[in-house]
C-alpha positions as CSV (number, residue, x, y, z in Angstrom):
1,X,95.6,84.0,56.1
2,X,94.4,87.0,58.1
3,X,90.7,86.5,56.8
4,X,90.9,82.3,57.6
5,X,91.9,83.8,61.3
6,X,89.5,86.6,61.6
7,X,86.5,84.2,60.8
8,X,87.8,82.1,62.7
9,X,87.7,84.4,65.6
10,X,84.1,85.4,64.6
11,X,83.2,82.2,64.3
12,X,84.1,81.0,67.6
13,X,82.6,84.3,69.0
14,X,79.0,83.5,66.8
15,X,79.1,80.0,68.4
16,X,79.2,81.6,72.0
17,X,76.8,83.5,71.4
18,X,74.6,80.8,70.2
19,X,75.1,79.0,73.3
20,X,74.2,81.7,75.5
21,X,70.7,82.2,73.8
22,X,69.8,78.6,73.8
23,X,71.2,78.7,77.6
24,X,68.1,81.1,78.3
25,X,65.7,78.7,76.8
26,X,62.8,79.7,78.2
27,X,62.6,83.2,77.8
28,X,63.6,82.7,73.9
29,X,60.7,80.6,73.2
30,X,56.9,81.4,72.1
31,X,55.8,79.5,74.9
32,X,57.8,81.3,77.7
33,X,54.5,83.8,77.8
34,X,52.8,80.5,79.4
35,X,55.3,80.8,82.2
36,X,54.2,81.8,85.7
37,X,56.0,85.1,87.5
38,X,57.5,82.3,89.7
39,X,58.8,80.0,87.0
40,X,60.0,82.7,85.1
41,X,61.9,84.0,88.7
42,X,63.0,80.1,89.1
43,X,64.4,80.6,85.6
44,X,66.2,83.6,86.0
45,X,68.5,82.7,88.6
46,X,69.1,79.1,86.7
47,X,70.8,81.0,83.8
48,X,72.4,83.4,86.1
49,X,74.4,80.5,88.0
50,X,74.7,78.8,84.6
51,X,76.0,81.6,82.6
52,X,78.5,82.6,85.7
53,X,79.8,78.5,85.8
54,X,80.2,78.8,81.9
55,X,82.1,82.1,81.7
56,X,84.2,81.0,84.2
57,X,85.4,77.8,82.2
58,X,84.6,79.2,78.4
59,X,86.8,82.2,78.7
60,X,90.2,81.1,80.1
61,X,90.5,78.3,77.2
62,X,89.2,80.8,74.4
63,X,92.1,83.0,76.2
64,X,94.7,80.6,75.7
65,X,93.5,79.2,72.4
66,X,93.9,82.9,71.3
67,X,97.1,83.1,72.6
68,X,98.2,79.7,71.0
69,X,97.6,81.1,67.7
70,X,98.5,84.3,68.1
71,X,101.8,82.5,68.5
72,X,101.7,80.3,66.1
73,X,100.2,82.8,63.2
74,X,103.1,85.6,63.9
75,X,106.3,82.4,63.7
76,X,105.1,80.2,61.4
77,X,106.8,80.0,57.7
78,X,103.8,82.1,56.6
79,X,103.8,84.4,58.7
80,X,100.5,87.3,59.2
81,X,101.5,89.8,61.6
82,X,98.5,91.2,61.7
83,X,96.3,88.3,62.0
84,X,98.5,87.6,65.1
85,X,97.5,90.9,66.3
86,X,93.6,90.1,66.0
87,X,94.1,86.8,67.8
88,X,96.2,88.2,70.6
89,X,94.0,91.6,70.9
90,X,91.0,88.4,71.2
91,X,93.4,86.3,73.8
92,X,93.7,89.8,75.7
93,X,89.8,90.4,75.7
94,X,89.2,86.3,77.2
95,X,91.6,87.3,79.6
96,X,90.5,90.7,80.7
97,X,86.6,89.3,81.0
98,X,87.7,86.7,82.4
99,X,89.6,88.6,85.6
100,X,86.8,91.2,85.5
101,X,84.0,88.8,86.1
102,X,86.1,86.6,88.7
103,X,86.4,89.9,90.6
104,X,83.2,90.9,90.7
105,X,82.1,87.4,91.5
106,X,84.2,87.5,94.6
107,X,82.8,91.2,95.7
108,X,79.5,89.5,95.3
109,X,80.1,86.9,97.6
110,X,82.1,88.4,100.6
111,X,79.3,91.2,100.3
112,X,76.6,87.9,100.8
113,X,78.2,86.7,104.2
């Protein structure tokens, strides 16, 4: 049970970052050498708003999926202790990015006005 959780885990994890290397499409590409400084600049602040907005709904439901079965793997009839550890310890890092980047987001902004 504690190697069907930690792939899990890693699995989810692998996804993410998946979807953060399509997100930056065109600098991932053979044809992002094509790109003008200015597209490339346009581009660059698209994935920056995009990757904030994603973070900011990704995390806290990867954080309580985490926590879900963290629960769930330490009182179930099989119960893995230390896979419920893994999960939680990945529940605790969602969290802890998750408060980290929604604080610096706001020192950001009151900075901006």
């Amino acid at each position: 049970m504690t190697l069907k959780a930690v792939l899990a885990a890693l699995i989810v994890v692998a996804g993410l970052g998946v979807v953060i290397w399509v997100a930056n499409w065109p600098f991932n590409m053979s044809w992002a050498k094509d790109l003008t400084a200015e597209q490339r600049q346009i581009n660059a602040a698209h994935n920056r708003r995009h990757h904030r907005a994603a973070t900011r709904v990704v995390l806290p439901i990867l954080a309580i999926v985490f926590g879900v079965t963290s629960a769930s793997l330490l009182s179930g009839p099989k119960s893995d202790p230390l896979a419920a550890v893994i999960m939680g310890a990945s529940s605790i890092l969602c969290a802890g990015t998750f408060a980290v980047l929604v604080k610096r987001g706001r020192t950001r902004s009151a900075t901006r006005r």
